[in-house]
C-alpha positions as a Markdown table, in Angstrom:
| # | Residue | x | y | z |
|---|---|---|---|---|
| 1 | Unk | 37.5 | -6.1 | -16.5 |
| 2 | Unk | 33.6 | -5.9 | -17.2 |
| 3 | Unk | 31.4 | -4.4 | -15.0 |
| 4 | Unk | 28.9 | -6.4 | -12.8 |
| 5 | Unk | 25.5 | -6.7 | -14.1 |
| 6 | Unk | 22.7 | -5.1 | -12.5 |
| 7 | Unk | 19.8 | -7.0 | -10.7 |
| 8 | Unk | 16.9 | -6.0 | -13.0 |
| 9 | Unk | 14.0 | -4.2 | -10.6 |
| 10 | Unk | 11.6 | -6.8 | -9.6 |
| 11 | Unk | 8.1 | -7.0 | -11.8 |
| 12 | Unk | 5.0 | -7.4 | -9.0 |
| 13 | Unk | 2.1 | -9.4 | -10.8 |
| 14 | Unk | -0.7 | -7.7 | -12.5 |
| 15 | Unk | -3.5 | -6.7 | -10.9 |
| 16 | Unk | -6.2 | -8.6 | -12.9 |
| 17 | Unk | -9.7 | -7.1 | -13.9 |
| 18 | Unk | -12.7 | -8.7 | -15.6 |
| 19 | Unk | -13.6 | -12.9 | -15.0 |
| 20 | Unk | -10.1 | -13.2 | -15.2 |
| 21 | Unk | -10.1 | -11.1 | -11.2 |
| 22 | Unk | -13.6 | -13.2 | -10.3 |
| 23 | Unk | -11.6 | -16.4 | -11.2 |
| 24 | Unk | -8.7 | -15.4 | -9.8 |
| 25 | Unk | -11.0 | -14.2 | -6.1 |
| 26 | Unk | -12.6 | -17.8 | -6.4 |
| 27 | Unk | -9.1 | -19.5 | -6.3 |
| 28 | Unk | -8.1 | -17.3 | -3.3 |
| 29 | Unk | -11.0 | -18.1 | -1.4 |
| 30 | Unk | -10.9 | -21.9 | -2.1 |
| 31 | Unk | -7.0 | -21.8 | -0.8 |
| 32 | Unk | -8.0 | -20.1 | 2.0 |
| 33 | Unk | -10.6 | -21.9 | 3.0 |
| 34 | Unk | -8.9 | -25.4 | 2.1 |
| 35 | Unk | -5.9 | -24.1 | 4.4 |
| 36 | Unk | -8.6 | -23.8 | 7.1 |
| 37 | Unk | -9.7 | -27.3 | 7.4 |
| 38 | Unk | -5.7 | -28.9 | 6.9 |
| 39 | Unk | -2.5 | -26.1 | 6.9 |
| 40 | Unk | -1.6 | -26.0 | 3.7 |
| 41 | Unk | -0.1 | -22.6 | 3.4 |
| 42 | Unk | 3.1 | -21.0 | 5.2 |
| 43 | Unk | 2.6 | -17.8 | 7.1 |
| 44 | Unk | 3.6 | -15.8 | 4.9 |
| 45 | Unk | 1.7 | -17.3 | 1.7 |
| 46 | Unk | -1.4 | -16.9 | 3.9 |
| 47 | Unk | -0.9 | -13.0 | 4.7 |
| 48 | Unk | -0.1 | -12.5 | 1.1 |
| 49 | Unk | -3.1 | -14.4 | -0.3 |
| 50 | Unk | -5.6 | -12.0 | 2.4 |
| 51 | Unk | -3.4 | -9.3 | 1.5 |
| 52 | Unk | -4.6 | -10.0 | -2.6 |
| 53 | Unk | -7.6 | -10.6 | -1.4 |
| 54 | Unk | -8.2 | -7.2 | 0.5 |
| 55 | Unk | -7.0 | -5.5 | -2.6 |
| 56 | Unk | -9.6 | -7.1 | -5.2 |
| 57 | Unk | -12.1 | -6.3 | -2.4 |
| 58 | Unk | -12.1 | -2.9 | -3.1 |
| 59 | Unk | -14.5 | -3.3 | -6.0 |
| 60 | Unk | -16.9 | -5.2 | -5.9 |
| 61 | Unk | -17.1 | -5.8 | -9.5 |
| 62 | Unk | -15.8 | -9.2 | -10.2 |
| 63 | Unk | -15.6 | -10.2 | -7.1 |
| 64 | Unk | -18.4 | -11.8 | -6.3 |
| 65 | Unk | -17.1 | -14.8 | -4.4 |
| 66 | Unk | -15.8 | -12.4 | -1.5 |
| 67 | Unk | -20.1 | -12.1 | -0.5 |
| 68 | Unk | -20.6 | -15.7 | -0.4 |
| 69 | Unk | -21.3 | -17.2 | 2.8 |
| 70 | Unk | -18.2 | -19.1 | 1.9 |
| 71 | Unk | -16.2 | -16.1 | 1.2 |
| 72 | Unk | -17.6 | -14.5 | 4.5 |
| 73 | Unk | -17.3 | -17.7 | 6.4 |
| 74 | Unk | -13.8 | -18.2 | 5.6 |
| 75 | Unk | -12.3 | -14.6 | 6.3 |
| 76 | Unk | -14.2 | -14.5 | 9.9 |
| 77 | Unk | -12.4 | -17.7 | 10.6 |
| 78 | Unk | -9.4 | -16.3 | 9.7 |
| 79 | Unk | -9.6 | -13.0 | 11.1 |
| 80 | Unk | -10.9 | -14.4 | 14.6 |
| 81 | Unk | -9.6 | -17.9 | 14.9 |
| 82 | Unk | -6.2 | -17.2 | 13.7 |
| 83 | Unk | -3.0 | -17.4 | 16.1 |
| 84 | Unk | -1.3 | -14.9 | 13.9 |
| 85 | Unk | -2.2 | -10.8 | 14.7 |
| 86 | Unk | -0.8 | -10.2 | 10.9 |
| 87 | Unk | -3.0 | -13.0 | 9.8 |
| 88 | Unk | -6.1 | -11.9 | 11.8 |
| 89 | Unk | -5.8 | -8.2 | 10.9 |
| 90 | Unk | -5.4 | -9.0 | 7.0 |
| 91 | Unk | -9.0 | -11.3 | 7.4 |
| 92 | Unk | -10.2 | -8.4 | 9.2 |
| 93 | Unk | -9.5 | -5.8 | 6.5 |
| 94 | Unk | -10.7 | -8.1 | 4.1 |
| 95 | Unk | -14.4 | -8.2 | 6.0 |
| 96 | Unk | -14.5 | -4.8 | 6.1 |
| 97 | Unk | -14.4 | -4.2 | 2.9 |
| 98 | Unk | -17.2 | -7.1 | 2.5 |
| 99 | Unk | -19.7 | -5.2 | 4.5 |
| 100 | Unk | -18.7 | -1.8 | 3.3 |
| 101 | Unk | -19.6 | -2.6 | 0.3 |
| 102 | Unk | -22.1 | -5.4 | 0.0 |
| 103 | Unk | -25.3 | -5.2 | 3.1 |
| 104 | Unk | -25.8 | -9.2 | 2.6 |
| 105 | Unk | -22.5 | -9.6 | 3.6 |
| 106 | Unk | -23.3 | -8.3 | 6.9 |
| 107 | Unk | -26.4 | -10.3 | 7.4 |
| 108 | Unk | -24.1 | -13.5 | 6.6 |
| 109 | Unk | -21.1 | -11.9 | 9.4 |
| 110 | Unk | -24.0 | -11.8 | 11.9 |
| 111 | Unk | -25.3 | -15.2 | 11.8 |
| 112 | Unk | -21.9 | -16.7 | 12.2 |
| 113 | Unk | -22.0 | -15.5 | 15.5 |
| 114 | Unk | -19.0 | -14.3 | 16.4 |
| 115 | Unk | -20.0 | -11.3 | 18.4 |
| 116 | Unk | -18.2 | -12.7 | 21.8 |
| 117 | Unk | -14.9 | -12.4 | 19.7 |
| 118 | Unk | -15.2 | -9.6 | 18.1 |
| 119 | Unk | -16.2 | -7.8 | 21.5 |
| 120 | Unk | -12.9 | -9.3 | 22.8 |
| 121 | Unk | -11.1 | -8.3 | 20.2 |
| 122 | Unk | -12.6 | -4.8 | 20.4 |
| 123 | Unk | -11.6 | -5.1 | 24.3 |
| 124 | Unk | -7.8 | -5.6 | 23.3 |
| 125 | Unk | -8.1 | -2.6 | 20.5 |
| 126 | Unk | -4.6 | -1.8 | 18.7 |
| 127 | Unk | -3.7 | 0.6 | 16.4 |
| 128 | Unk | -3.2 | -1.5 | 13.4 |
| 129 | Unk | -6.4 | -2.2 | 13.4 |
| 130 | Unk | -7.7 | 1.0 | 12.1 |
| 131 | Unk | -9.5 | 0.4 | 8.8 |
| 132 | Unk | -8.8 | 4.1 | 8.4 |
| 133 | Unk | -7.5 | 5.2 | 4.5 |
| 134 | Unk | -3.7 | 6.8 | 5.0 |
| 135 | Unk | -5.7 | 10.3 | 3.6 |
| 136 | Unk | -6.4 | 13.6 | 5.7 |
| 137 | Unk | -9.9 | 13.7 | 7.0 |
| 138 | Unk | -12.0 | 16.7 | 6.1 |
| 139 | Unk | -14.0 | 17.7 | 9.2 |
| 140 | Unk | -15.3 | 20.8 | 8.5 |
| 141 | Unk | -15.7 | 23.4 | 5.4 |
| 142 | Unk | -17.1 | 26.8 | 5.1 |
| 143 | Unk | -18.3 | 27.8 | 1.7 |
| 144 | Unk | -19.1 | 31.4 | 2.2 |
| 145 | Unk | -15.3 | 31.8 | 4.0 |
| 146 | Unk | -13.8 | 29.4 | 1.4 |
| 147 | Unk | -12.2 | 27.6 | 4.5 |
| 148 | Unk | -11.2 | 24.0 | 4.9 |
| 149 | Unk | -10.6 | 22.2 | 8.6 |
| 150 | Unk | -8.6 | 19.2 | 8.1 |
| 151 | Unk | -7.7 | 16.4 | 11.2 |
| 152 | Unk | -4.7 | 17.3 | 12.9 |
| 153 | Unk | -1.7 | 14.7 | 12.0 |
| 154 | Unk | 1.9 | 16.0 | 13.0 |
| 155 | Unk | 4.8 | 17.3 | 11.2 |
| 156 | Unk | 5.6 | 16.3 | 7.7 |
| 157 | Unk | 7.9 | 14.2 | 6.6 |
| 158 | Unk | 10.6 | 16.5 | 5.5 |
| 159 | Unk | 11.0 | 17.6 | 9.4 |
| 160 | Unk | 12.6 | 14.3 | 9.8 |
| 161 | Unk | 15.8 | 14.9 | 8.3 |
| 162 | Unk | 19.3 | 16.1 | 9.0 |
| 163 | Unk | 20.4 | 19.8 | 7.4 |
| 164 | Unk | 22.1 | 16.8 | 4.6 |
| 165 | Unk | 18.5 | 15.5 | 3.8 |
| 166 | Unk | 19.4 | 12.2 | 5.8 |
| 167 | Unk | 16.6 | 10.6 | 7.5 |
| 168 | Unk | 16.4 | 10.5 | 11.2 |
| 169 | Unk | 13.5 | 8.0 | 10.8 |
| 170 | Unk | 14.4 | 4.2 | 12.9 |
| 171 | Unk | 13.9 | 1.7 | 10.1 |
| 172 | Unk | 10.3 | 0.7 | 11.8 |
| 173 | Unk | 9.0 | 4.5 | 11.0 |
| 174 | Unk | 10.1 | 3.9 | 7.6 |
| 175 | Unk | 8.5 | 0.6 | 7.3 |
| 176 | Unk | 5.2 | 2.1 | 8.5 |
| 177 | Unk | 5.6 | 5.2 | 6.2 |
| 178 | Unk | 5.9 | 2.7 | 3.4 |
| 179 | Unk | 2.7 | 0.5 | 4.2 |
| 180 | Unk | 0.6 | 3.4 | 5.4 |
| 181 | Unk | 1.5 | 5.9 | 1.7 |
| 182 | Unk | 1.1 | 3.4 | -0.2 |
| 183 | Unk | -2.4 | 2.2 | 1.2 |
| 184 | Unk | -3.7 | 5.7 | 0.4 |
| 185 | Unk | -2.5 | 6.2 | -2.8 |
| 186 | Unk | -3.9 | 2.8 | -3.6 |
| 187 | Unk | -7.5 | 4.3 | -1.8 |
| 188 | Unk | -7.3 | 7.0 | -3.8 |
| 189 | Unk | -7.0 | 5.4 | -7.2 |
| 190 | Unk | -9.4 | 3.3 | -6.2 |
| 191 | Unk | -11.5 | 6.4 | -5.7 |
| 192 | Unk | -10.5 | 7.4 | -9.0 |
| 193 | Unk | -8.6 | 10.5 | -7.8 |
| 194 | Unk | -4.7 | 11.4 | -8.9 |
| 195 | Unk | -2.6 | 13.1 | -6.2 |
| 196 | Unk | 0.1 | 15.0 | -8.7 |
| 197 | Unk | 1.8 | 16.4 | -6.1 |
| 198 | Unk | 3.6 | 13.4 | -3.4 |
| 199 | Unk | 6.7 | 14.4 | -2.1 |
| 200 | Unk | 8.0 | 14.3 | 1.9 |
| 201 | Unk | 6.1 | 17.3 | 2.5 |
| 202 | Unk | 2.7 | 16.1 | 1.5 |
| 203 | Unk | 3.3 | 13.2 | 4.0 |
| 204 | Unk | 2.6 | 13.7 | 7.6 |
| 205 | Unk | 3.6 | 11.9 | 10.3 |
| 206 | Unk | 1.1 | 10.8 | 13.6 |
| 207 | Unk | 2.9 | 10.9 | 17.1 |
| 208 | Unk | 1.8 | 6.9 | 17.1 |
| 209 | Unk | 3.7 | 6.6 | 13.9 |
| 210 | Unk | 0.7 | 6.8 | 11.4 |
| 211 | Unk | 1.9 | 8.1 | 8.1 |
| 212 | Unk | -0.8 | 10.0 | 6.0 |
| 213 | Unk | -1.1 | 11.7 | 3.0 |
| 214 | Unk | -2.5 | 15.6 | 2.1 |
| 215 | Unk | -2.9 | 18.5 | 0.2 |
| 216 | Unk | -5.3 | 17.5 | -2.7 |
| 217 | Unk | -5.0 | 21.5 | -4.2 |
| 218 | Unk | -3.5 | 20.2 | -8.0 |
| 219 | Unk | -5.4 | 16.4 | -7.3 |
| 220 | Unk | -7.6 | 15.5 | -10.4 |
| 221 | Unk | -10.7 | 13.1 | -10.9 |
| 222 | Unk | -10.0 | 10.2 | -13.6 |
| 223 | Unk | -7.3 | 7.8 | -14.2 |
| 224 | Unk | -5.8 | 8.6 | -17.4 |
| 225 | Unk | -2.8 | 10.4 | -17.9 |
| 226 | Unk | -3.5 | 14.9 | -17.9 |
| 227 | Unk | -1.9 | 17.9 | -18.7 |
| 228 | Unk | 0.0 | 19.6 | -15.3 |
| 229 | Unk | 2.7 | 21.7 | -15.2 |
| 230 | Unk | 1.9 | 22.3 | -11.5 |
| 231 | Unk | 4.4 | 20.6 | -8.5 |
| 232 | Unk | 7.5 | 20.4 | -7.1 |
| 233 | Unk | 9.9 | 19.4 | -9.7 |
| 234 | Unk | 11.7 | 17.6 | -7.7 |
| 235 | Unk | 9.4 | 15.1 | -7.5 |
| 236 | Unk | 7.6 | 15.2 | -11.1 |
| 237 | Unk | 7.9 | 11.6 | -13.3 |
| 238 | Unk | 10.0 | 12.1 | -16.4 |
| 239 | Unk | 7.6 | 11.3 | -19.0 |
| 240 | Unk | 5.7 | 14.4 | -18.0 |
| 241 | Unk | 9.3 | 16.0 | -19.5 |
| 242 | Unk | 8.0 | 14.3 | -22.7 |
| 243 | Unk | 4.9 | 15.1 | -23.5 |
| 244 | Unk | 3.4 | 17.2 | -20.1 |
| 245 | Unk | 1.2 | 14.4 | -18.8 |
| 246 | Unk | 0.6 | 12.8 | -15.6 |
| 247 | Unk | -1.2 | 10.3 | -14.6 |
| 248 | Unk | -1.5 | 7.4 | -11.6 |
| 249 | Unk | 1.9 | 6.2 | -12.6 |
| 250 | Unk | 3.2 | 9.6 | -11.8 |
| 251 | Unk | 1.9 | 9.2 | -8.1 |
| 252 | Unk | 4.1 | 6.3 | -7.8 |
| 253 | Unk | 7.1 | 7.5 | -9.1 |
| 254 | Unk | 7.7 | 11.2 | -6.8 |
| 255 | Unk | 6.7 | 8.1 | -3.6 |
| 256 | Unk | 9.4 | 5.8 | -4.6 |
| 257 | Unk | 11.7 | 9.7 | -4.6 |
| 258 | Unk | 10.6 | 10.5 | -1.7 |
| 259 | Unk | 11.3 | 6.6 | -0.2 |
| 260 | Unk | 15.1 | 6.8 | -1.7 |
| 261 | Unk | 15.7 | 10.1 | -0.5 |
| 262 | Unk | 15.1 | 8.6 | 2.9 |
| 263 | Unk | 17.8 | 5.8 | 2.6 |
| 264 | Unk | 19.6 | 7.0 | 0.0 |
| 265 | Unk | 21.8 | 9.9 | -0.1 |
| 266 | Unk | 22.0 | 12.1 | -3.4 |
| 267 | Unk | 24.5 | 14.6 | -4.7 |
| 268 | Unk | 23.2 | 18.1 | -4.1 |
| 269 | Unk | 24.9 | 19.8 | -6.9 |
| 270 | Unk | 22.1 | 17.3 | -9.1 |
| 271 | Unk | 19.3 | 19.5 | -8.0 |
| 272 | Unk | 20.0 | 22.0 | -10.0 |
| 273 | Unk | 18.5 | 21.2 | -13.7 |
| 274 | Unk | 16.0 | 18.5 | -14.1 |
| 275 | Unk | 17.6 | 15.8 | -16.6 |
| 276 | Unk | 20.5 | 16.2 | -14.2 |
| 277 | Unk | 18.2 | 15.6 | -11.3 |
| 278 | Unk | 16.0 | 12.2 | -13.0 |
| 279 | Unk | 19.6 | 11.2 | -14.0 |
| 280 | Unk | 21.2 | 11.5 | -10.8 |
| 281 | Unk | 18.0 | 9.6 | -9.4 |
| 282 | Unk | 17.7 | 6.5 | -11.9 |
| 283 | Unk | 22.0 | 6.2 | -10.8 |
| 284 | Unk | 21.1 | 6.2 | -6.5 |
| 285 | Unk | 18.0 | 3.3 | -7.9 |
| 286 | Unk | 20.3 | 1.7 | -9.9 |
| 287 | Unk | 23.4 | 1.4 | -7.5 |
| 288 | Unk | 20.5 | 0.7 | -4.1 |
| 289 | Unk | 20.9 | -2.5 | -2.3 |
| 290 | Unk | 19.0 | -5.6 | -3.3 |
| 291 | Unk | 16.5 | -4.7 | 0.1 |
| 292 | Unk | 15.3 | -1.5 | -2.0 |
| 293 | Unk | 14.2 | -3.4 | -5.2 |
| 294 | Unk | 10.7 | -2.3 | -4.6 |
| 295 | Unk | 12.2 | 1.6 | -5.1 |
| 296 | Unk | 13.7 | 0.6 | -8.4 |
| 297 | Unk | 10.1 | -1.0 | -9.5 |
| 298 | Unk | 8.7 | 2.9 | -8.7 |
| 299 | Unk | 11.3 | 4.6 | -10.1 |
| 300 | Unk | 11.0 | 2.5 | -13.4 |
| 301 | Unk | 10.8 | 5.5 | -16.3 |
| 302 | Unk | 8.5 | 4.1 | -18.7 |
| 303 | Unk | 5.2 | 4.5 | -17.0 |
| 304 | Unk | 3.8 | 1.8 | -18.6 |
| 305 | Unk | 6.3 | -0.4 | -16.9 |
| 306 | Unk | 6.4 | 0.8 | -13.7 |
| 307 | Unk | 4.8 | -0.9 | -10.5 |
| 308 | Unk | 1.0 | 0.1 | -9.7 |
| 309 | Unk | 0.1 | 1.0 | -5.9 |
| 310 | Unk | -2.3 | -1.7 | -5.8 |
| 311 | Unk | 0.8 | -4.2 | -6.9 |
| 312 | Unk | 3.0 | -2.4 | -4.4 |
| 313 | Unk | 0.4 | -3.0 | -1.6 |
| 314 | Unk | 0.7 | -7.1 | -1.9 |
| 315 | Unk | 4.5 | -7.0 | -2.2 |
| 316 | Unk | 5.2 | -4.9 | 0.9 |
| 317 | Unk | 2.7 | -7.2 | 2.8 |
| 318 | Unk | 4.5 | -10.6 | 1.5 |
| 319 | Unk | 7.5 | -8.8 | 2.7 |
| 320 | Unk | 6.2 | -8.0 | 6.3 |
| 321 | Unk | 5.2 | -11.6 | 6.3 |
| 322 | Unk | 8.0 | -12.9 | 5.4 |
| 323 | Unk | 9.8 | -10.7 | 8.6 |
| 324 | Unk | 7.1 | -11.6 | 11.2 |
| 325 | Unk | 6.7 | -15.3 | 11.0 |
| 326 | Unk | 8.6 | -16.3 | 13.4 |
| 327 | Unk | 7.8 | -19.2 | 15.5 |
| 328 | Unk | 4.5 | -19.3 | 13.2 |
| 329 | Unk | 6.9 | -20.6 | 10.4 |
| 330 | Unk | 8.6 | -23.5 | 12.5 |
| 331 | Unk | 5.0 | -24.4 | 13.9 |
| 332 | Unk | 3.5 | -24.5 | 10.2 |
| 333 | Unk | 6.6 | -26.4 | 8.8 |
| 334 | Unk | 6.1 | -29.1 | 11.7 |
| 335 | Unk | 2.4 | -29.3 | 10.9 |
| 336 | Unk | 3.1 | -30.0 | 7.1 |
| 337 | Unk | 5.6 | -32.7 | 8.0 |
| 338 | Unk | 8.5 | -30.8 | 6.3 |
């Protein structure tokens, strides 16, 4: 009797650069925009388009269509006419990265005049809409005492787990730990900075469920691959076993670790050598159900294969959309005439 064949991990679309990102901004924008005037796009279709959107707006290079008063116009119509929260707060995190990074973009916000909504909106304030990165804030340093003050988060991640490493995390915590992570390590690429070091006790946890991320000591500027031998080797990628090398793929691998430990329960007695240990992990990937596929993507071992955070980002969101649309789905469906 032959073995079922495994699902093979799910490949996320690249994450285009160059005119093929400014033509691929320009579509987005004409979509959303078109969509606007006559629904043309399901929930879920929409939130992942903003959620593209949002992640090309991060640099301004190629992206110049974001700036325009059409690209402006058509995210504050979206962020502040929209029926949907998820819709709205996608627009929103799209215009703030507008006018973070582009001053005419600000000018062309404020003569849409939209300042009684946004003060409303401001009046109703919820916690998803912080615009904050998932990274510790610095708030203070002393060079002469070589001290760091750091915002105060919560316990870490690890604290959150029975004496046989299962989580005690409801599935919504874990859902927020997955957006929030992977939002900062997609920040801090785009920042150019490596972590090296990711693993359940480098994440902290908020009291209002806010997952970030910490301890930079072993981070590094740059984004190709360096030489490290420093971390937890629980949670180091297996090509640095190869040649000694980390680089941003190696960030994604010890998150999608420390995302399977929480749902997935591993043999102990696999801790103790490393081949045994990547081995051990690659199986519990393998064997997770087809809900997880996103895990198998991080734990992919070639690095040059393996899923980017910036990827990751826009599938988690089309996966929240899909969850949340609700009555927005039968609404749009009757609207399209389908």
């Amino acid at each position: 009797m032959k073995p079922p064949k495994k699902a093979p991990a799910k490949v996320a679309p690249p994450v285009l650069t160059g005119p093929a990102k400014l033509a691929e901004v320009a579509r987005v924008i004409y979509e959303l925009n078109r969509d606007l005037g006559k629904i043309c796009m399901l929930p879920h279709q929409r939130d992942a388009a903003l959620e593209q959107l949002k992640v090309y707006g991060r640099d301004s290079k190629d992206a110049d269509p974001m700036f325009t008063n059409e690209g402006i116009e058509t995210n504050t119509r979206h962020a502040f006419n929209s029926p949907s929260f998820t819709t709205s707060r996608c627009a929103l995190r799209c215009l703030a990265n507008a006018m973070l990074l582009n001053p005419s973009a600000r000018a062309r916000f404020v003569e849409l005049h939209y300042e009684k909504k946004l003060c409303q909106r401001l009046k109703n304030w919820n916690q998803e809409d912080e615009l904050l990165p998932s990274v510790v804030s610095l708030i203070h340093y002393d060079a002469v005492n070589l001290s760091l003050e750091l915002e105060y988060i919560g316990p870490n991640l690890a604290t959150f787990s029975d004496r046989d490493r299962m989580s005690l995390l409801p599935e919504t915590s874990q859902n927020r730990i997955w957006r929030d992570i992977t939002s900062g390590i997609e920040y801090m690429h785009a920042q150019n900075v490596t972590h090296l070091d990711i693993k359940p006790q480098n994440i902290l946890l908020q009291e209002g469920g806010r997952a970030v991320l910490c301890d930079f000591d072993i981070s590094v500027r740059g984004a190709k691959p360096v030489p490290c031998n420093a971390g937890t080797p629980w949670y180091v990628p297996p090509e640095h076993i190869f040649d000694g090398r980390r680089g941003r793929e190696g960030d994604v691998w010890p998150f999608g670790g420390t995302m399977l430990i929480a749902e997935v329960t591993l043999h102990k007695e696999a801790h103790g050598k490393m081949l045994n240990w990547l081995r051990e992990v690659r199986r519990a990937a393998d064997a997770a159900p087809k809900n997880l596929s996103l895990v198998r993507s991080m734990l992919e071992p070639n690095p040059r294969k393996r899923i980017t955070a910036a990827q990751l980002t826009i599938e988690l969101a089309a996966q929240v959309s899909w969850k949340s649309s609700g009555s927005e789905l039968v609404a749009n469906l009757a609207l399209l005439n389908i």
